[in-house]
SEDREN-301462 format. One record per atom (N, C-alpha, C): atom name; x, y, z. Coordinates in nm, 3 decimals. Layout:
<recs>
+-------+---------+---------+---------+
| atome |    east |   north |      up |
+-------+---------+---------+---------+
|    CA |       X |       Y |       Z |
...
+-------+---------+---------+---------+
</recs>
This chain:
<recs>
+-------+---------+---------+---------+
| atome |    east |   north |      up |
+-------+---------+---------+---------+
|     N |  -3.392 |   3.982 |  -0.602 |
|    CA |  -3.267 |   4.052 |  -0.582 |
|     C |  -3.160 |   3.982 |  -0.665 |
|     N |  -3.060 |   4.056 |  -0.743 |
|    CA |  -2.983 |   4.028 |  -0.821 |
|     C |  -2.852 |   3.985 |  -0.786 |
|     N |  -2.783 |   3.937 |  -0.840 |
|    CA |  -2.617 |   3.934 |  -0.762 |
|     C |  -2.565 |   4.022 |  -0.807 |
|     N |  -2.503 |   4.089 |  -0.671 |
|    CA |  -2.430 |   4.247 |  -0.748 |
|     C |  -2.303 |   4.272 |  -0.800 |
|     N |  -2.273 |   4.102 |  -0.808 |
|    CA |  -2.149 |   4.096 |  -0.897 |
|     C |  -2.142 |   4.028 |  -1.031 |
|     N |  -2.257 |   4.013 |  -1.055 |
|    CA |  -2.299 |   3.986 |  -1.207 |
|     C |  -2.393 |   4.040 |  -1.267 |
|     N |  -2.420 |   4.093 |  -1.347 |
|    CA |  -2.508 |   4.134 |  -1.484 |
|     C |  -2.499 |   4.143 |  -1.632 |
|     N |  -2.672 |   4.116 |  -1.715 |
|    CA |  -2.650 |   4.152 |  -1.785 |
|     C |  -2.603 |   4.310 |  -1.884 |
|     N |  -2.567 |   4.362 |  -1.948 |
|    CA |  -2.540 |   4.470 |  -2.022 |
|     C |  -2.486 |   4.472 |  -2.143 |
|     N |  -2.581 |   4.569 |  -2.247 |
|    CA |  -2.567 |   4.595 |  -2.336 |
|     C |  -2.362 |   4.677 |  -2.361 |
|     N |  -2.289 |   4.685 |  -2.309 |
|    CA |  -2.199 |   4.731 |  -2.263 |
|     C |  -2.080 |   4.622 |  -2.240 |
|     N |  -2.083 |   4.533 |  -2.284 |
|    CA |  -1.972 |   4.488 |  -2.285 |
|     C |  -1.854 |   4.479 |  -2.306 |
|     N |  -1.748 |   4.442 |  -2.212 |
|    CA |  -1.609 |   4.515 |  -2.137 |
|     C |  -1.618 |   4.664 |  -2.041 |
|     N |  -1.717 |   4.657 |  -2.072 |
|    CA |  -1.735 |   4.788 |  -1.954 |
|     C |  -1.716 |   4.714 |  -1.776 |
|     N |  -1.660 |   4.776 |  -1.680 |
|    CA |  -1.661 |   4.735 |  -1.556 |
|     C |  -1.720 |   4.834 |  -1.477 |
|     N |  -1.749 |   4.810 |  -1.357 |
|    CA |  -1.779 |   4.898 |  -1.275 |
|     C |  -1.680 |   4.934 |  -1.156 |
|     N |  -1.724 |   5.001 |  -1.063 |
|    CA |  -1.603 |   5.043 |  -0.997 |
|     C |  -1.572 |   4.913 |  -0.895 |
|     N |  -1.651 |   4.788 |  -0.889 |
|    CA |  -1.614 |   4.682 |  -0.802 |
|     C |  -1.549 |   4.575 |  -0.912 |
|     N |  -1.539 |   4.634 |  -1.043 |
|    CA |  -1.440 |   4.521 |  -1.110 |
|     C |  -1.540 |   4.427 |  -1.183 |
|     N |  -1.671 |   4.434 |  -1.178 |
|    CA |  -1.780 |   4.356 |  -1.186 |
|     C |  -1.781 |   4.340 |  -1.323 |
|     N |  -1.771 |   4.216 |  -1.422 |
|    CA |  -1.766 |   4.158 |  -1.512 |
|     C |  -1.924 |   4.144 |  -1.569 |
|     N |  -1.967 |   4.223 |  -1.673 |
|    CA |  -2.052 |   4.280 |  -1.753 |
|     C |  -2.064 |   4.163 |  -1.887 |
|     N |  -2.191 |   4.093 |  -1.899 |
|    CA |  -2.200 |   3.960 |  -1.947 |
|     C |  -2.323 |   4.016 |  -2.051 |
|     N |  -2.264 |   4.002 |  -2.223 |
|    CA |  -2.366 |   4.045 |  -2.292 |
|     C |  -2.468 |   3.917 |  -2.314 |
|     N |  -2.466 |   3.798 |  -2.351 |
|    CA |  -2.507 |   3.694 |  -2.361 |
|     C |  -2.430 |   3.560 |  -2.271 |
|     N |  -2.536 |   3.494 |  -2.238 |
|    CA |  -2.502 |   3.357 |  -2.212 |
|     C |  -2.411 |   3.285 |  -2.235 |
|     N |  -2.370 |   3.325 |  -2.356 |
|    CA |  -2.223 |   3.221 |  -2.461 |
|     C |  -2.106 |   3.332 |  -2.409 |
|     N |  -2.089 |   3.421 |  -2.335 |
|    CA |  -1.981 |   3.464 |  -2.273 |
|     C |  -1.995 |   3.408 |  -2.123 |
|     N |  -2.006 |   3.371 |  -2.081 |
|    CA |  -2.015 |   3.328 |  -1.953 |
|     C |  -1.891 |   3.169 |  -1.908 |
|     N |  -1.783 |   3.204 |  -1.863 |
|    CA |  -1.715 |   3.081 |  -1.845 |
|     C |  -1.612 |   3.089 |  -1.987 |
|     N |  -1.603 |   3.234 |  -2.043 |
|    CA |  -1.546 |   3.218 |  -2.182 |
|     C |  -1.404 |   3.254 |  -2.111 |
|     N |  -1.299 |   3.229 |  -2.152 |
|    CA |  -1.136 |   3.260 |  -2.103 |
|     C |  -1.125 |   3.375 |  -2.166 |
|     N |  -1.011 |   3.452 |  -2.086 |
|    CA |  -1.008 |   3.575 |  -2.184 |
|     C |  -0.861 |   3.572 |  -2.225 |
|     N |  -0.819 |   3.614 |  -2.326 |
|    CA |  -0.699 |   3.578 |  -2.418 |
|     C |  -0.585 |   3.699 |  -2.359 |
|     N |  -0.620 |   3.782 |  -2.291 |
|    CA |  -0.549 |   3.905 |  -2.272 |
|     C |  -0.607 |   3.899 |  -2.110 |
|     N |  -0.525 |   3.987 |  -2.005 |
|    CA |  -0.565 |   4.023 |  -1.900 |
|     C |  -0.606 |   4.147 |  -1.888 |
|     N |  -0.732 |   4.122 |  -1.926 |
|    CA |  -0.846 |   4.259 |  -1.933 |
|     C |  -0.903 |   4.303 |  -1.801 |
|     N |  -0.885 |   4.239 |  -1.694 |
|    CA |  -0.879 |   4.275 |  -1.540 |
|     C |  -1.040 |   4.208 |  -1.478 |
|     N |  -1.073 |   4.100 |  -1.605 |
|    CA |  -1.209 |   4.069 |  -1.526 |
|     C |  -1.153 |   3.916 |  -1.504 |
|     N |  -1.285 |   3.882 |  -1.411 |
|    CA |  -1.227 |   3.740 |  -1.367 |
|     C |  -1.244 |   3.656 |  -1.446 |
|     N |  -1.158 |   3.524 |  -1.472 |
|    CA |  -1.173 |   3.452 |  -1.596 |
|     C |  -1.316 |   3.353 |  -1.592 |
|     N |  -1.359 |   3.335 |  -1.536 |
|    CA |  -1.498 |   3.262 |  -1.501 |
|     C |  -1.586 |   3.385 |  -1.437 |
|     N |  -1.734 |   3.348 |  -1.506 |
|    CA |  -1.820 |   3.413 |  -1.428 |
|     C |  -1.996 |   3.312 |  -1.393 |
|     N |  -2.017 |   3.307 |  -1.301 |
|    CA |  -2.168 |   3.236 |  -1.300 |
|     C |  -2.252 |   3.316 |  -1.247 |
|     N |  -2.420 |   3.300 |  -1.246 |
|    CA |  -2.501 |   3.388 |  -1.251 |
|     C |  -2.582 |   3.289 |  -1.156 |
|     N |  -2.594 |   3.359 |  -1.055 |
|    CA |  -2.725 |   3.256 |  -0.940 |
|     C |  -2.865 |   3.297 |  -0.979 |
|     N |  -2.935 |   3.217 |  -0.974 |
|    CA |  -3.084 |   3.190 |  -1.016 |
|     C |  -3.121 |   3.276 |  -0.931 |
|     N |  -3.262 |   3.372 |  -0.987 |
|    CA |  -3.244 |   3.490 |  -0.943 |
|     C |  -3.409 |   3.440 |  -0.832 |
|     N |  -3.464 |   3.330 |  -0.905 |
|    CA |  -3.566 |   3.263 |  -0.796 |
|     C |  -3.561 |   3.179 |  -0.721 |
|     N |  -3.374 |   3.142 |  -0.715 |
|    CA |  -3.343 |   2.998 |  -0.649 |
|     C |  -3.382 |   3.012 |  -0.489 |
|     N |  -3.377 |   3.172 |  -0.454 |
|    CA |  -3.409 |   3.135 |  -0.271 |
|     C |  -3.577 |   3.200 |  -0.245 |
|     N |  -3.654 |   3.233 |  -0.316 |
|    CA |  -3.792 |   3.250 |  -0.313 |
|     C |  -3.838 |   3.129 |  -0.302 |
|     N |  -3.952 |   3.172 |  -0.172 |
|    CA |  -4.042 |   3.057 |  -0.147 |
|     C |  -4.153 |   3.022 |  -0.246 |
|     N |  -4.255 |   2.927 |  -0.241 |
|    CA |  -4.375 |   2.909 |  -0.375 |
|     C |  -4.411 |   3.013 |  -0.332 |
|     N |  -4.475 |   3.075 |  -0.215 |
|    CA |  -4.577 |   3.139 |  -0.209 |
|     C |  -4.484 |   3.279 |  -0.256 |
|     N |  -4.369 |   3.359 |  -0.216 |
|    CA |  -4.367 |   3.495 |  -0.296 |
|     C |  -4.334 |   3.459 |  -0.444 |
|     N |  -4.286 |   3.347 |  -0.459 |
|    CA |  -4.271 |   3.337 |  -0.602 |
|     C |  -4.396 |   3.332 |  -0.682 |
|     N |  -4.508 |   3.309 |  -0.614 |
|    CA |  -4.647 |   3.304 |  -0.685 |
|     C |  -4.718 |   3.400 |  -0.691 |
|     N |  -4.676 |   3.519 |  -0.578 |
|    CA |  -4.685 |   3.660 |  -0.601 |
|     C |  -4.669 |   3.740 |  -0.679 |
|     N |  -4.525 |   3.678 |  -0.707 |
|    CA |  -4.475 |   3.759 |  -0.784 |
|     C |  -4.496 |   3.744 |  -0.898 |
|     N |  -4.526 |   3.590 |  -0.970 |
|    CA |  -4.582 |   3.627 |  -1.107 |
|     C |  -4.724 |   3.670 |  -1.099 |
|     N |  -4.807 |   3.629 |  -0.984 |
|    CA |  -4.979 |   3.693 |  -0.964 |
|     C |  -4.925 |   3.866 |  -1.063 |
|     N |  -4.862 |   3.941 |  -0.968 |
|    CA |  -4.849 |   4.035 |  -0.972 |
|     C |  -4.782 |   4.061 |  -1.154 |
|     N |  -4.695 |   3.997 |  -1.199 |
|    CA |  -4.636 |   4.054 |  -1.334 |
|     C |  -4.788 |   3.992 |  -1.417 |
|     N |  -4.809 |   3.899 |  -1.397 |
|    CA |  -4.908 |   3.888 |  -1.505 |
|     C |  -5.027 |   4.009 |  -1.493 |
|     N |  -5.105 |   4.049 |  -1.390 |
|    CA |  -5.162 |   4.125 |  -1.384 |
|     C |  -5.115 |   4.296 |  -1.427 |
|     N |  -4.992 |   4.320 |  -1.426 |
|    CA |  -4.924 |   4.428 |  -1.462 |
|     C |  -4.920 |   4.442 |  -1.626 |
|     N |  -4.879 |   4.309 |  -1.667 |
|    CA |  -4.906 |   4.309 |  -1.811 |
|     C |  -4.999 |   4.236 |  -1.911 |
|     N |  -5.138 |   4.219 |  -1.821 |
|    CA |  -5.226 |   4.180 |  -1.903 |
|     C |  -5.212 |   3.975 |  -1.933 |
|     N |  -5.144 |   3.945 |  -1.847 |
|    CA |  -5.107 |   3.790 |  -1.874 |
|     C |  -5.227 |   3.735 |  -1.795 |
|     N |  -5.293 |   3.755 |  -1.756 |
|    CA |  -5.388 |   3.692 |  -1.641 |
|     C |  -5.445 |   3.557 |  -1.689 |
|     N |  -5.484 |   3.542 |  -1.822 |
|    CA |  -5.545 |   3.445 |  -1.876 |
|     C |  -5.433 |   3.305 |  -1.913 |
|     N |  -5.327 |   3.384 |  -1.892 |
|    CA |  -5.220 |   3.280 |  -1.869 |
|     C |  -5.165 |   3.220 |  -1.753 |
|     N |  -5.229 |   3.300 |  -1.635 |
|    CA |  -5.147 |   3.292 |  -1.507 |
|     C |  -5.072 |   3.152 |  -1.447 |
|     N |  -5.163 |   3.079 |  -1.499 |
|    CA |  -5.108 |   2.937 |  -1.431 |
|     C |  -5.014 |   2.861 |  -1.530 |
|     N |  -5.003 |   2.903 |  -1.650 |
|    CA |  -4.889 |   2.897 |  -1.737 |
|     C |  -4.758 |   2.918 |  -1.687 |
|     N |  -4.765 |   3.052 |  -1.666 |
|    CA |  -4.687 |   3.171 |  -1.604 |
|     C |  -4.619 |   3.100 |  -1.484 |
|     N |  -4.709 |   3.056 |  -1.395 |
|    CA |  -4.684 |   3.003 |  -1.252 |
|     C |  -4.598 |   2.873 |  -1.272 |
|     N |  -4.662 |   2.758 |  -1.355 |
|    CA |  -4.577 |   2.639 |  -1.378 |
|     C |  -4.481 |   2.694 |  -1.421 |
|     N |  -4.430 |   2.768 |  -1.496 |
|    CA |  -4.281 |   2.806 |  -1.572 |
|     C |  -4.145 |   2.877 |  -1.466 |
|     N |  -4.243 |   2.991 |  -1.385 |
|    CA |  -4.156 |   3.001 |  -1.304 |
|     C |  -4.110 |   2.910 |  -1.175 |
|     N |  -4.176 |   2.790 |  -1.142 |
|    CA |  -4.141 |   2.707 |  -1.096 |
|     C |  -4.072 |   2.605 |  -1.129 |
|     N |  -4.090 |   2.607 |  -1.296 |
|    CA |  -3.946 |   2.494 |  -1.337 |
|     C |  -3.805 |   2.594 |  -1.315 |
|     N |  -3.834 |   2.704 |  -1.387 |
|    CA |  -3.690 |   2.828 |  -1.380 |
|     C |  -3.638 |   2.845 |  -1.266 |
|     N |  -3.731 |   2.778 |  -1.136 |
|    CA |  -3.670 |   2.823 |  -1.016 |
|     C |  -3.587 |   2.690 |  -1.005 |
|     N |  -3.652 |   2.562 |  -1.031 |
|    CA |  -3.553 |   2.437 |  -1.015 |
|     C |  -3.544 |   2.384 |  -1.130 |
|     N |  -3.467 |   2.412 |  -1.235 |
|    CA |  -3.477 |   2.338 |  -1.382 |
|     C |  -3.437 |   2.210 |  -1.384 |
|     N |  -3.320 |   2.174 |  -1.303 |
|    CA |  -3.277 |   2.052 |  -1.294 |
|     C |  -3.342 |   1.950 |  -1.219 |
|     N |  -3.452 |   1.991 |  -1.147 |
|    CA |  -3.576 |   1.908 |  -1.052 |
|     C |  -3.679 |   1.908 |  -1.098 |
|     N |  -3.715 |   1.932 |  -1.224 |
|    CA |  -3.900 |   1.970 |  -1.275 |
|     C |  -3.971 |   1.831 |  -1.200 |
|     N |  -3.845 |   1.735 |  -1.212 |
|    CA |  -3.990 |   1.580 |  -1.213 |
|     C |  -4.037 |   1.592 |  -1.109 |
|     N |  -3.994 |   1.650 |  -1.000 |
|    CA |  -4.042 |   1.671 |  -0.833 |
|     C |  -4.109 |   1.744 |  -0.837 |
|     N |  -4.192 |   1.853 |  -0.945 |
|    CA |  -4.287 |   1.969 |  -0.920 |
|     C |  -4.414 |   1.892 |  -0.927 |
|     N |  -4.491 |   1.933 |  -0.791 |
|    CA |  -4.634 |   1.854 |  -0.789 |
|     C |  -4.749 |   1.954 |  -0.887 |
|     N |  -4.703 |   2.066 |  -0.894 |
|    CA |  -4.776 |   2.135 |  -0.972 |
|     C |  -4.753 |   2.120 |  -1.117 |
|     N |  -4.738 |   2.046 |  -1.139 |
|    CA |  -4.688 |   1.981 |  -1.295 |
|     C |  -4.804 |   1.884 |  -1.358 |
|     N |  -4.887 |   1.859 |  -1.410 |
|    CA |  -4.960 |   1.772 |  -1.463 |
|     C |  -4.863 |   1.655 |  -1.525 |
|     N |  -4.917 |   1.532 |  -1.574 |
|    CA |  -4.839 |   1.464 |  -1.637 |
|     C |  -4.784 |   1.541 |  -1.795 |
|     N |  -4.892 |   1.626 |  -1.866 |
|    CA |  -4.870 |   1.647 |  -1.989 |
|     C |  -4.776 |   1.701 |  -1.976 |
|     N |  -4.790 |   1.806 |  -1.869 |
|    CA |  -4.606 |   1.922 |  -1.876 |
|     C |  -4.496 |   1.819 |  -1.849 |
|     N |  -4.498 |   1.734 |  -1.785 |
|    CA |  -4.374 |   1.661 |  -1.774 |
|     C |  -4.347 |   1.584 |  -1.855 |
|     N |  -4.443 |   1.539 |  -1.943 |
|    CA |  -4.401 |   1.464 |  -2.080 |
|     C |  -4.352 |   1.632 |  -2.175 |
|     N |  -4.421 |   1.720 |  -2.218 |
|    CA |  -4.357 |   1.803 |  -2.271 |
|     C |  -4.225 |   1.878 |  -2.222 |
|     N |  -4.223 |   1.878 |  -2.116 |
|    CA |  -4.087 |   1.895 |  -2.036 |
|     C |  -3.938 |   1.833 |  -2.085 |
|     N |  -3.954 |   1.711 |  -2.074 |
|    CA |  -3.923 |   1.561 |  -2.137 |
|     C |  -3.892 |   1.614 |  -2.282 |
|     N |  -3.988 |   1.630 |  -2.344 |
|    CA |  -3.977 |   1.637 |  -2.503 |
|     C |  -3.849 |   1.728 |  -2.585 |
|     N |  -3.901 |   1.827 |  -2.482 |
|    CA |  -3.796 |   1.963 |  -2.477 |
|     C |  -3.652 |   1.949 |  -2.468 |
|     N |  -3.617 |   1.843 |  -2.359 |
|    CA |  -3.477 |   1.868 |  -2.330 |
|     C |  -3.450 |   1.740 |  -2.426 |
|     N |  -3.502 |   1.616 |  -2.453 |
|    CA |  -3.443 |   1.541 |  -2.580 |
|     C |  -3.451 |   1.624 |  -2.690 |
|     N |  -3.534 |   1.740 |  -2.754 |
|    CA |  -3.505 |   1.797 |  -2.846 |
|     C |  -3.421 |   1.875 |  -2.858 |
|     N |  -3.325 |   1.913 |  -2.759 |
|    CA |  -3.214 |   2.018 |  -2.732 |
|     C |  -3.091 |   1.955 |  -2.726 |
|     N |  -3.112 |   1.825 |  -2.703 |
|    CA |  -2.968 |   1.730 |  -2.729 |
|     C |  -2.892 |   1.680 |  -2.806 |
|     N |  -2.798 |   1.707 |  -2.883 |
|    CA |  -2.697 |   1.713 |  -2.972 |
|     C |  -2.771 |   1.557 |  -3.009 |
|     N |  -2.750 |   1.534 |  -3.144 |
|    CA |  -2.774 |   1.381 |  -3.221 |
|     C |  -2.693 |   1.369 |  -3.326 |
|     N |  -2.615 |   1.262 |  -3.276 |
|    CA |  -2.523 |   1.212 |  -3.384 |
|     C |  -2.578 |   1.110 |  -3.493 |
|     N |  -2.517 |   1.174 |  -3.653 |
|    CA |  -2.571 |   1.105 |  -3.772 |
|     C |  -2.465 |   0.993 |  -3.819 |
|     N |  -2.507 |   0.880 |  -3.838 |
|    CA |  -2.418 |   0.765 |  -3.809 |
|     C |  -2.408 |   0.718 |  -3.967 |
|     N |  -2.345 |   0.716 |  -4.030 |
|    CA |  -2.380 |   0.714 |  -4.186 |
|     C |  -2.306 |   0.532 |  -4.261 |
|     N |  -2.385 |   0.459 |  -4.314 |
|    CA |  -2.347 |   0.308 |  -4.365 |
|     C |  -2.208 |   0.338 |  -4.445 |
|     N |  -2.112 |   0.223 |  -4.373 |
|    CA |  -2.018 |   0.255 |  -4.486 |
|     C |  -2.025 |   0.168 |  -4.603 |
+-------+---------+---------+---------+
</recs>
């Protein structure tokens, strides 16, 4: 279940009749708006698996992978939506092998800004 005061849409600046602030990408999210265009100046988006338990959350990808032919991936599938459900907790997932948590690891040092320090 979604929050029904946030979404994505191809439609942006469009509102709905609750005023609901229409988010084309990620990099608008928390953006100020320069004019009072009648949406709220901040917007955040709740994790849409943050209150699913393992077990419907494991349903539920059982079920998408089988819908689209992922089956041979399933437990791929399964570890991923269990980091997406706690991204900021992966090291606590027991369903994690060591390798995913070293690649886990790898991932977010490779996503971190690096400063080039140059001899004067």
């Amino acid at each position: 279940m979604s929050d029904p005061n946030i979404y994505a849409t191809d439609h942006v600046g469009k509102a709905d009749y609750k005023g609901t602030r229409h988010i084309e990408t990620l990099a608008d999210l928390g953006r100020e708006s320069s004019v009072d265009d009648g949406y709220a100046p901040k917007a955040t988006i709740r994790n849409p698996l943050g209150g699913l338990s393992k077990q419907t959350l494991r349903v539920q990808v059982s079920a998408f992978c089988s819908k689209y032919g992922f089956q041979e991936k399933e437990d791929v599938f399964q570890k991923a939506a269990l980091v997406a459900q706690t991204p900021d907790d992966f090291e606590h997932i027991q369903e994690l092998s060591q390798e995913d948590l070293h690649a886990l690891r790898r991932e977010i040092t490779r996503m971190e800004p690096k400063t080039i320090h140059e001899d004067d």
